[in-house]
C-alpha positions as CSV (number, residue, x, y, z in Angstrom):
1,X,3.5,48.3,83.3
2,X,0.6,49.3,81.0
3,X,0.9,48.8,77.1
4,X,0.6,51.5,75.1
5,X,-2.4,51.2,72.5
6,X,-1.3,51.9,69.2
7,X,-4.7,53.0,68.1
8,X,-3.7,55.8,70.2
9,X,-1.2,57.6,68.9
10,X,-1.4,60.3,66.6
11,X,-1.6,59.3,62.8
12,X,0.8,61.4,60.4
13,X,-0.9,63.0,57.5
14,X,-0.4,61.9,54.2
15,X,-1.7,64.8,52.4
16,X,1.7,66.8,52.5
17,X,2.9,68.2,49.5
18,X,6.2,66.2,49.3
19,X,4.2,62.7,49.6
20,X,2.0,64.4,46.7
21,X,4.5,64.6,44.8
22,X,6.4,61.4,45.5
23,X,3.6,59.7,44.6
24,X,2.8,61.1,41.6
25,X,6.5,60.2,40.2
26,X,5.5,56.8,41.2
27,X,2.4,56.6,39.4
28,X,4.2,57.8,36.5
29,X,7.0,55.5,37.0
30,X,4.2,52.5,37.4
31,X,2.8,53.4,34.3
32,X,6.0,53.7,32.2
33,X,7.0,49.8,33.9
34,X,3.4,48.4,32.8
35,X,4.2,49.3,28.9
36,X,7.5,48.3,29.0
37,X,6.0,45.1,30.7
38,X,3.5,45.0,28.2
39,X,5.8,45.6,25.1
40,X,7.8,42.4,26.1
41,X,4.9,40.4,26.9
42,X,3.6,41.1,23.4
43,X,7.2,40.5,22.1
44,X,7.9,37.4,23.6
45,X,4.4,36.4,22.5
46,X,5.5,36.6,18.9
47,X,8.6,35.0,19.4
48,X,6.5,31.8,20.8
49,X,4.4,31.7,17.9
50,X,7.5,32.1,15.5
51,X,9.1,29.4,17.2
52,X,6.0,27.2,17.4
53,X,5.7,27.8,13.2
54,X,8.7,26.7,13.2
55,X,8.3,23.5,14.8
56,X,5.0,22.4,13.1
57,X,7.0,24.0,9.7
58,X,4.4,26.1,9.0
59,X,1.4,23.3,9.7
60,X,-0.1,25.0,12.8
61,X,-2.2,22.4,14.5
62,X,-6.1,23.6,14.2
63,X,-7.1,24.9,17.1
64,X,-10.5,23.8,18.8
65,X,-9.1,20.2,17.4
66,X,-10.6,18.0,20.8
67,X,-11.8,15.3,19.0
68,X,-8.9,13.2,21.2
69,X,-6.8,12.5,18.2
70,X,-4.0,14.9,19.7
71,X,-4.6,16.8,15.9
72,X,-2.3,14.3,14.1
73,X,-4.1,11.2,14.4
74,X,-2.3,10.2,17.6
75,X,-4.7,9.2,20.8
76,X,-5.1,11.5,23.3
77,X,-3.4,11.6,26.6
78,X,-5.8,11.5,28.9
């Protein structure tokens, strides 16, 4: 028996007006998902930075501090 090549058969179109529109509601519904992804990203980036405040009460360590100190005087873990 031969195999059939798949290469061979006929390709469906993917211009039809229903797959238009289908993907058009999904680009929409893409872009609604990436700012609701992107509102709790930036929400739960605040909420680390609260928390971190917080923790240091307020004393943020300085940031750019790699003098190996670990930014309280304590040796660096290497």
């Amino acid at each position: 028996m031969r195999k059939i090549n798949p290469s061979s058969k006929p390709r469906r179109s993917s211009t039809s007006s229903r797959s238009a529109a289908e993907m058009a509601a999904l680009k929409e519904q893409n872009q609604r998902l990436q700012e609701q992804i992107d509102s709790l990203s930036s929400s739960l980036s605040l909420t680390i930075q609260e928390e971190i405040r917080k923790l240091y009460g307020g004393n943020l360590p300085r940031q750019g501090d790699d003098d190996g100190t670990g930014g309280a005087g304590q040796p660096g873990i290497c």
